[in-house]
C-alpha positions in Angstrom: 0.0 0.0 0.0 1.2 3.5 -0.8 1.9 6.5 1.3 -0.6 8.4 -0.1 -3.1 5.5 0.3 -2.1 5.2 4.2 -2.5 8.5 4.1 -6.4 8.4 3.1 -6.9 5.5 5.7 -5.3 8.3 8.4 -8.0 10.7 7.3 -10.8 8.1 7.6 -9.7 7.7 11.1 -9.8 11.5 11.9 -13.4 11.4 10.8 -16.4 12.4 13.0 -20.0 11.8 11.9 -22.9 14.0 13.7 -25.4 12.1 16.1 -28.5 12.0 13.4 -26.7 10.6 10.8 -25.4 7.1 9.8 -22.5 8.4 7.7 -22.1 11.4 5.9 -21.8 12.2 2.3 -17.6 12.9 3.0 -16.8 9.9 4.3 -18.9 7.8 2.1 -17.0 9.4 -1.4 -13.7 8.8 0.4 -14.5 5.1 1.6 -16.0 4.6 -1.9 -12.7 6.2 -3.7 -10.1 4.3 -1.7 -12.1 1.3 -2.4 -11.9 1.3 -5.8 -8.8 2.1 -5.6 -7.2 -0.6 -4.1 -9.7 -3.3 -5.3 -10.8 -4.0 -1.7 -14.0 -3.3 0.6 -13.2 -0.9 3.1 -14.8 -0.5 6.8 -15.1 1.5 9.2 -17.0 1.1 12.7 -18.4 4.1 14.5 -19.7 4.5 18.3 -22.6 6.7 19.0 -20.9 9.8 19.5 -19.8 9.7 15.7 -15.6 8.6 16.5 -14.4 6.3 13.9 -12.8 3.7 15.9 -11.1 1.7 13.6 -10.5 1.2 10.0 -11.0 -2.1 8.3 -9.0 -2.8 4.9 -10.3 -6.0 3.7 -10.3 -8.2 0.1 -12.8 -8.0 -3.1 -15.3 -10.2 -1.1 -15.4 -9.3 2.2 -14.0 -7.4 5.8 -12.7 -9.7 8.5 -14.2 -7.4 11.6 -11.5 -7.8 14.6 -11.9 -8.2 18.1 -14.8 -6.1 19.9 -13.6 -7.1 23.7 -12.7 -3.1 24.1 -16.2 -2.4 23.3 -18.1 -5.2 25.3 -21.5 -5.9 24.5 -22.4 -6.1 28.6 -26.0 -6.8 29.3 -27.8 -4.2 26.9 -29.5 -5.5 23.9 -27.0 -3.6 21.3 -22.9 -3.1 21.6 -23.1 0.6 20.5 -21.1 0.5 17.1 -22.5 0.0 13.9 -20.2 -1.1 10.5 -20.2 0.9 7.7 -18.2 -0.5 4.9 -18.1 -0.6 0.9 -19.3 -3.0 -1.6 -17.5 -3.2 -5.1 -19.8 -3.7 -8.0 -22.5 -2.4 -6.2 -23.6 -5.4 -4.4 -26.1 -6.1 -1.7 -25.7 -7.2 2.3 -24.6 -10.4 2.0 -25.4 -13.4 4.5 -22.0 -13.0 6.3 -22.8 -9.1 6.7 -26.2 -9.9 8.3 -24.7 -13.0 10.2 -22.0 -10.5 11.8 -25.0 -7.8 12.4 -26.8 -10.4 14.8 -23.8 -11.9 16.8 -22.1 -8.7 17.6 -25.2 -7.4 18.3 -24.1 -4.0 16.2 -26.0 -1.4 16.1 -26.4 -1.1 12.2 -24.9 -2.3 9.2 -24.5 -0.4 6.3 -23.2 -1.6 2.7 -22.7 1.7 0.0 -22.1 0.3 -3.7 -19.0 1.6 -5.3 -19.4 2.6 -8.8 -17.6 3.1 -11.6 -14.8 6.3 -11.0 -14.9 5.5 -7.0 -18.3 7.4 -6.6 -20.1 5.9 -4.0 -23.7 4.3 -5.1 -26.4 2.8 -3.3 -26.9 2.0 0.2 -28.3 -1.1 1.9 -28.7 -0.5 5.8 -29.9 -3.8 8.1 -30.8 -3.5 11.8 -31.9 -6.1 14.1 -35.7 -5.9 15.4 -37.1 -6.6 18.7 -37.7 -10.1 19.2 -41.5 -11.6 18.7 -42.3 -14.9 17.4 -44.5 -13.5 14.6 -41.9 -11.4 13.4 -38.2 -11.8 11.3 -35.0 -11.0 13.3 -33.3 -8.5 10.8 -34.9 -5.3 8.6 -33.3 -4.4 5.6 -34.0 -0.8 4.2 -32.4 0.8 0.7 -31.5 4.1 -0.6 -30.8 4.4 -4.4 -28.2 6.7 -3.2 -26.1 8.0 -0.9 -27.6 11.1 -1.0 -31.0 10.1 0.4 -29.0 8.9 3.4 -26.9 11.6 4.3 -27.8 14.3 6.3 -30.0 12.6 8.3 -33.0 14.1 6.9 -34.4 11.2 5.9 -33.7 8.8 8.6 -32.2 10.1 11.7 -29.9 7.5 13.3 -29.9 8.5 16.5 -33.3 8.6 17.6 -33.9 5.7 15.1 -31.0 3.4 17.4 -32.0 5.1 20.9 -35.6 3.5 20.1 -34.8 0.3 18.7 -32.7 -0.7 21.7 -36.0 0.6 24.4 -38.5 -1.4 22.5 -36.0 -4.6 22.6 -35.3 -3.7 26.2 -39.3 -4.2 26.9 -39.3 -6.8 24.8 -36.8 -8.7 27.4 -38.7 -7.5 30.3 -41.4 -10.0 29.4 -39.6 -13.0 30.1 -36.9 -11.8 32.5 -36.5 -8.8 35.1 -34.2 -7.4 34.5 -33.4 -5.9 38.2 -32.5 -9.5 38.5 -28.5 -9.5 38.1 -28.3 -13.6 38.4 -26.6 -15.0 35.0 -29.2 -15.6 32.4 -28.6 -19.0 30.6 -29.6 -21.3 28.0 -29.4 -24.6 28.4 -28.0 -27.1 25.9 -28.0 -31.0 25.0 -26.2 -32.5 22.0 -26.4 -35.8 21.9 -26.5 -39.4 20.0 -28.2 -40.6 22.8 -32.4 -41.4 22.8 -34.5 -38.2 23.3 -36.2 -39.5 26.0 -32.5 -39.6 28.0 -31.7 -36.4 26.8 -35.2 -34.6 28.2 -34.1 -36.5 31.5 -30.5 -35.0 31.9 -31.9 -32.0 30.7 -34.5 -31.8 33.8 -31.3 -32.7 35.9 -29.0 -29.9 34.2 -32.4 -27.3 35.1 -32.1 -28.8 38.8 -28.0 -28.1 39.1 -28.8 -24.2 37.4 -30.8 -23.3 39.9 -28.5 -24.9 42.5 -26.1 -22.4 41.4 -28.1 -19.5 41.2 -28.9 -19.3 37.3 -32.0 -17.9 35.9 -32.5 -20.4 32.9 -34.1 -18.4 30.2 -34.6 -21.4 27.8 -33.3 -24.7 26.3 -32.0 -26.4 23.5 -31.9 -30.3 22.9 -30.5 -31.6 19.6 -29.8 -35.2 18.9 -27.7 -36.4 16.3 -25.9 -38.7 14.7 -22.7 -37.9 14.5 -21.1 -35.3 16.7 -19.4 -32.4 15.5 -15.7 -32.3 16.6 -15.4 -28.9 16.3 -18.8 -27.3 17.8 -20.9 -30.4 18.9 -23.3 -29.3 16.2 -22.7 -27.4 12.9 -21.7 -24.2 12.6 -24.8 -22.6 11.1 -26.9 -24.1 14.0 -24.4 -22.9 16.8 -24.4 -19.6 15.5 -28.3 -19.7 15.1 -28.5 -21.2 19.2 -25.9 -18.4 20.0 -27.7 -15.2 18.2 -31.0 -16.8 19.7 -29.2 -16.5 23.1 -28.1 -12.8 22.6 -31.9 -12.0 21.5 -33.3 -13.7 25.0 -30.5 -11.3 26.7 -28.6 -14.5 28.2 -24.8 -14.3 29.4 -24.6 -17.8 29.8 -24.5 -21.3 27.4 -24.5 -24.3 29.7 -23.7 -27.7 27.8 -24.8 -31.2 29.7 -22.0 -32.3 27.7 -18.1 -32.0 28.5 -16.6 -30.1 26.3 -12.9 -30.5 25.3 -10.7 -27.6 25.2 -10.2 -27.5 21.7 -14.5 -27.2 21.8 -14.5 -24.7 24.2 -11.7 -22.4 22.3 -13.9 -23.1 18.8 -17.6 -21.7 20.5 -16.1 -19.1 22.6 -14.8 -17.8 19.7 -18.3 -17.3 17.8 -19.6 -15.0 21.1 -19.0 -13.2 23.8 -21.1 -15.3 25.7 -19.9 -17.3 28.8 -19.4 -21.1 27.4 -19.7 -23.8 30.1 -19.8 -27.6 30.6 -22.0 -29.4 33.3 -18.9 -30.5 34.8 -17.8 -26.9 35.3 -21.6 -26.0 36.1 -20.8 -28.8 39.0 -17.2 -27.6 40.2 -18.6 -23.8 40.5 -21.3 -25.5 42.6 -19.0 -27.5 44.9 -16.9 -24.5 45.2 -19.9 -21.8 46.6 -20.8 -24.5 49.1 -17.2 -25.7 50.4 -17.1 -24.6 53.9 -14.4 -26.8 56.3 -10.8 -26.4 55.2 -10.4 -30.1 53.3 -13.8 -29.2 51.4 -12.1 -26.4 49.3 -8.8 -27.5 49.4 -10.6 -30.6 47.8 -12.8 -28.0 45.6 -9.4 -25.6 44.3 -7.6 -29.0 43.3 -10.5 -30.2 41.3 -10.8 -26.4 39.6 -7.4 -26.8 38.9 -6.8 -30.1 37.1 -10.2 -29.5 35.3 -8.8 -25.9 34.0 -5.3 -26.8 32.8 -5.6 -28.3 29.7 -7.8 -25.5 29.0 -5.3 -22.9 30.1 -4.2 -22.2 26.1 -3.4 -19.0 24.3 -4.6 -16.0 25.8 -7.3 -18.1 27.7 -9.9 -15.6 26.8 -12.5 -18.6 27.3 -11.3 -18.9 30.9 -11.6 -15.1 31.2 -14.9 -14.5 31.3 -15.5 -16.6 33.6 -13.9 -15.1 36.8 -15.6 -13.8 39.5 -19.0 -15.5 38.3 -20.5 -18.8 37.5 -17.5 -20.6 36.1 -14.7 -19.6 37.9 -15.7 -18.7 41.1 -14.9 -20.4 44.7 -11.4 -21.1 46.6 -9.3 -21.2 43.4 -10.6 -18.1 41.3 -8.3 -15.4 41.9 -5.3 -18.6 40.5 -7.5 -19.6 37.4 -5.5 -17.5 35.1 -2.0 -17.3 35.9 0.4 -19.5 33.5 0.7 -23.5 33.2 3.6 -23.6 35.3 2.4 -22.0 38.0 -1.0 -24.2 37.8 1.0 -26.8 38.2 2.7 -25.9 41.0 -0.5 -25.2 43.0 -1.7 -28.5 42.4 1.4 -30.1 44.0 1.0 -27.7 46.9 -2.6 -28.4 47.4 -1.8 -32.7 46.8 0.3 -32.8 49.9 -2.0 -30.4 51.9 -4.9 -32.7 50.9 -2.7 -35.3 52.1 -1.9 -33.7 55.7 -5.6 -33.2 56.2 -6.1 -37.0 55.3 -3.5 -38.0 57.9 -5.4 -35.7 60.5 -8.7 -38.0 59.7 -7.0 -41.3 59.7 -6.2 -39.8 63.7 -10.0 -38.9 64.1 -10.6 -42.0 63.0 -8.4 -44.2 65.2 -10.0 -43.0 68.1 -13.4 -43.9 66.7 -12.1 -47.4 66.1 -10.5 -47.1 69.7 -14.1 -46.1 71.7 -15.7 -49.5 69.5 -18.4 -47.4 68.3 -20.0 -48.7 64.9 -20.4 -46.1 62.1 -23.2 -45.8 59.9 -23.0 -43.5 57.0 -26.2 -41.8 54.5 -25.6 -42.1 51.2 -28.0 -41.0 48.0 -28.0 -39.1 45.4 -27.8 -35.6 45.7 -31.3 -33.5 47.3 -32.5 -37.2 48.7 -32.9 -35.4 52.0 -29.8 -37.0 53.9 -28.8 -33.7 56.3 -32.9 -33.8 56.7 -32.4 -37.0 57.8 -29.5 -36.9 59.8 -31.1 -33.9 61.8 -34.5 -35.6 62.7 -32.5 -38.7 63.9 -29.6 -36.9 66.0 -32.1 -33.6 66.7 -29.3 -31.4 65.1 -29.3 -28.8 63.1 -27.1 -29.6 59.7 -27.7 -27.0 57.1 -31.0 -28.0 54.9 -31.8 -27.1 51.6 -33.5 -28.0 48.8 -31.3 -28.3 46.7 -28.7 -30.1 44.7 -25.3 -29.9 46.4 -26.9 -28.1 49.8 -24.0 -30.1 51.9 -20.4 -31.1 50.8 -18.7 -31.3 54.3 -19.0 -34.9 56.0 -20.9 -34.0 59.3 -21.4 -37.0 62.6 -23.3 -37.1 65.1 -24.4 -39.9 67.5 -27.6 -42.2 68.3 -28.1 -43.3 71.5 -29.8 -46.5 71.5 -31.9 -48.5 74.4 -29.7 -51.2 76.0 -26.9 -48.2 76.6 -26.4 -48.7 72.6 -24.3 -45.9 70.6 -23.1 -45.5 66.8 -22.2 -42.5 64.8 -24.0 -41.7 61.7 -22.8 -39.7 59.0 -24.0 -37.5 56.1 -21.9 -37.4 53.2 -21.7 -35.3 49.8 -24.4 -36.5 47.5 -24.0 -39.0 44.4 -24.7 -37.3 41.3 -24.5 -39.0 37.3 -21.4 -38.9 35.8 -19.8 -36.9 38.8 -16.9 -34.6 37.1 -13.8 -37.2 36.9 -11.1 -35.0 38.8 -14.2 -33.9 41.5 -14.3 -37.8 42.0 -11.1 -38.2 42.7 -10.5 -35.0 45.2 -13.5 -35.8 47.5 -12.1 -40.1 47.0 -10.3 -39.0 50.3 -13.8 -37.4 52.2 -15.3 -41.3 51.0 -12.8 -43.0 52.4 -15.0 -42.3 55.3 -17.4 -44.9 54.2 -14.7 -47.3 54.2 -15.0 -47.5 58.0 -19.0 -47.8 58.3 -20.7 -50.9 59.3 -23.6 -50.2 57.3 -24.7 -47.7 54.4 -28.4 -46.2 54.7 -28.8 -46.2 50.6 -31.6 -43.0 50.5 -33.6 -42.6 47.8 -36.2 -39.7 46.7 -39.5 -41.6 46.2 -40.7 -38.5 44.9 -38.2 -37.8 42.0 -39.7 -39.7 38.3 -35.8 -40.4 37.9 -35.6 -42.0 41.3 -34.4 -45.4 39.7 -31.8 -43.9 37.7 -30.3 -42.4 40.9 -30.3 -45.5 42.3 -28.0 -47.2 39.4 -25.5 -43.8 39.6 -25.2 -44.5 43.6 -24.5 -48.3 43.0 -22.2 -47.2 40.3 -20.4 -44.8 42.4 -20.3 -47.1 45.2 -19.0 -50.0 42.7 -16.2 -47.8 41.8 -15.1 -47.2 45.4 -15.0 -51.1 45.9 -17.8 -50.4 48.4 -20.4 -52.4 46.8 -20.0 -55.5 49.4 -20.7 -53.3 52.1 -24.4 -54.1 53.8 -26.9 -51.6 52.9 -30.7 -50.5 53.6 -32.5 -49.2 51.0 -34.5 -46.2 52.3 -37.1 -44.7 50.4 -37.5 -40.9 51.6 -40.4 -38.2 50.9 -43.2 -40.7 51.0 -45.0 -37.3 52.1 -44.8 -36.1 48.5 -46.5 -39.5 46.7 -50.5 -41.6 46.6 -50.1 -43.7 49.8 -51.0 -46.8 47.4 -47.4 -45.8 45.1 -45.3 -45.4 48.5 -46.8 -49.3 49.4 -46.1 -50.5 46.2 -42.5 -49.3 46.4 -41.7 -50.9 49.8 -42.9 -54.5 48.2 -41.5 -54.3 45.0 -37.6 -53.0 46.3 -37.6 -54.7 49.9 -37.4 -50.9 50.8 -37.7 -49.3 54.2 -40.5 -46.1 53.6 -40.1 -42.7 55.6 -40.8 -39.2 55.2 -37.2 -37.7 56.9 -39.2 -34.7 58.1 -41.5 -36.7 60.4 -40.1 -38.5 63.0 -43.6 -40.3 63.7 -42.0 -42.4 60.0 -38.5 -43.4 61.6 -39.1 -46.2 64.1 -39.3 -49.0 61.6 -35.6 -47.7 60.4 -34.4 -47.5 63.7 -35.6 -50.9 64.2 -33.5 -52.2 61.3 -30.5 -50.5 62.3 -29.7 -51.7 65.4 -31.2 -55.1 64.1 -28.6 -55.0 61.2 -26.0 -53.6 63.3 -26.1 -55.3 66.3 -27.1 -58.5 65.3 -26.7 -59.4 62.0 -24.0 -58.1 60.9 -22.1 -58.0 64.8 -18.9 -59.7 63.6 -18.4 -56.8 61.1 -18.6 -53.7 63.5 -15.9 -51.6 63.5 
């Protein structure tokens, strides 16, 4: 490029445009001249106050628009630039101009035709509309010339773009207040697995958002075939999912599926939007309820190894997420320092893990010492075990409802008639395809179960999915060579189902029934316990 071509590119930059109009006449003959001249469209993008912010050379056929991240897009409904750039041959919008329009969220597009001698020709404008069902996304308006443009007699652009983005604004108020500051997600499935398994893990993924204090604006379930390496799904329905998102105002995309960092890198880079995996919707979970020392050591380590092969480039993907859902908890303010240094943290967090598993084996030895048998609850997550273990021990665990409401292993004892004693324990609840480096950070918290007499399996009677929690517990338990350890099956919330369905279930699984709220329900399980413990299985207590 010549020095006097630089030269006009300087000038573009210098430009100012006044608040009513798109573009003035000056700037579109210059972009139009330069244009022609080099053979190439030309760009520019503009903020509201008029400033040229950058200049865009690109080819024949296109622009490449760089990065926006010093103009965030935040949580209104348009960033507050809008691209005005040339077409050669005096050609229209094309599907990549309006595909750009819509996932940077500009405020306006503009295309002016270059004709022959570098004049400029006609313009084609699009802006995004308001969202309604019964209604397309994008407008497109043209002027035969650029002279029915400029000036902004015609169509004033400020109070044109200062009323588009209030009636979009009431448009998101209908589905989502917007004094609420929780992140606003959409939830996604992409899987070859049957529909009916992907509504299930959905309803799960929905139970785990609001766990974590996400609004869930909506949700996507697509099954395939084949998997896409690259996005999970093609690239024109990503995009679609992801400029659906943007119109619903979310800042979030959860996927039920893990994605691999190579995934992650690929959809970050089509938004602005927070990208997360269930796994990490899981970890952020875990580390917002960590409360004893070992429970976020434990949390940071599993942060940690899940983040490090994800730790590439710039890490823009892992970014965004601190200091919200994502990357908050015990290891957020270390989430985006260098590999190295990751690595290092994990070492130093290993052998304090391993100090505080010494300290238990010491806890423990006294335990074993005083002869008293443990007993420890264990269900899927939300079965009502803290519930439980307060309305047996009259304590007062932390209770709520829901998913994740305790991670720290808490005992207490029953006294029994006869002068009888045994601890019982609550422990973190058993969840499908628990996060693979979670598993192996709270293996040491399990251990715990290692020492009971007898596991009190507890099951919510009152969940339709209740028998697939029952397979992930025996699974989990399988896996932590626990699976010859006696068990009662205890079926809990018989409150919340038809008396005749809460009989049924007793017969059919050999179940105990109870309602952990009621204490009037427990005396058939206390019966079995100090039955199985006691007598049964005697030659086994610890």
């Amino acid at each position: 490029m010549r020095g006097s071509e630089l030269h006009l590119l300087e000038r573009l930059s210098r430009r100012k445009v006044p608040p009513a109009e798109v573009v003035t006449f000056e700037l579109a003959r210059q972009l139009a001249a330069l244009s022609y001249r080099l053979g190439r469209q030309i760009g520019v993008l503009i903020n509201r106050r008029g400033t040229v912010l950058q200049v865009i050379v690109g080819d024949s056929g296109g622009i490449l628009i760089p990065s926006l991240e010093d103009h965030p897009l935040g949580r209104k409904a348009l960033r507050g630039l809008r691209l005005v750039h040339t077409h050669l041959k005096d050609k229209n919008l094309t599907r990549d101009d309006l595909t750009d329009l819509a996932l940077l969220r500009l405020d306006l597009i503009a295309a002016i035709g270059v004709r022959e001698e570098g004049q400029p020709g006609a313009v084609q404008l699009a802006h995004l509309l308001p969202q309604r069902e019964d209604r397309k996304k994008i407008e497109i308006m043209d002027f035969p010339d650029i002279g029915r443009l400029a000036g902004g007699l015609r169509f004033d652009f400020g109070e044109f773009v200062s009323a588009l983005e209030s009636e979009m604004e009431r448009q998101r108020l209908f589905v989502f207040d917007q004094a609420d500051k929780r992140e606003r997600a959409i939830l996604i499935s992409v899987s070859t697995r049957p529909k009916y398994e992907l509504e299930e893990s959905m309803e799960e993924l929905k139970e785990l958002g609001h766990s974590s204090g996400i609004a869930v604006l909506g949700t996507v379930i697509q099954r395939l075939k084949e998997i896409n390496p690259k996005y999970l799904m093609g690239e024109g329905k990503i995009k679609d999912l992801v400029i659906d998102a943007l119109d619903k105002g979310a800042t979030l995309l959860v996927f039920d599926q893990d994605l691999g960092p190579s995934q992650i890198k690929s959809i970050t880079g089509l938004t602005e939007l927070k990208v997360i995996d269930r796994s990490q919707l899981i970890l952020d979970i875990f580390a917002k309820r960590a409360g004893s020392r070992e429970g976020k050591v434990q949390v940071e380590l599993a942060q940690l190894k899940y983040l490090l092969p994800r730790l590439t480039g710039k890490g823009t993907a892992m970014s965004r997420l601190m200091g919200g859902i994502g990357g908050r908890g015990p290891g957020e303010s270390k989430l985006e320092v260098d590999r190295r240094r990751v690595r290092d943290r994990i070492h130093f967090l290993e052998r304090q893990l391993k100090a505080l598993s010494l300290a238990r084996k010491q806890r423990k030895h006294r335990r074993v010492e005083k002869g008293l048998p443990i007993v420890s609850i264990v269900g899927y997550t939300n079965a009502g075990k803290s519930t439980l273990l307060n309305t047996l021990t009259r304590s007062s665990t932390a209770v709520e409802d829901r998913m994740f409401a305790t991670l720290d292993t808490a005992s207490r004892r029953i006294r029994f008639p006869r002068e009888r004693e045994l601890i019982i324990t609550d422990t973190v609840g058993f969840i499908r395809d628990l996060p693979k480096d979670l598993m192996t950070a709270f293996k040491a918290t399990l251990e715990e179960l290692e020492d009971a007499a007898l596991l009190l399996h507890l099951v919510d009677a009152s969940n339709p999915r209740f028998q697939q929690h029952i397979d992930s517990v025996l699974k989990i338990l399988e896996d932590l060579d626990l699976s010859g350890k006696p068990r009662i099956l205890v079926f809990n919330k018989a409150d919340r189902i038809p008396a005749e369905e809460a009989s049924a279930l007793k017969t059919r699984y050999g179940a105990i029934m109870i309602s952990a709220r009621e204490p009037s329900t427990l005396g058939p399980l206390l019966e079995s316990l100090e039955r199985t413990v006691w007598e049964e299985h005697a030659g086994n207590v610890v």
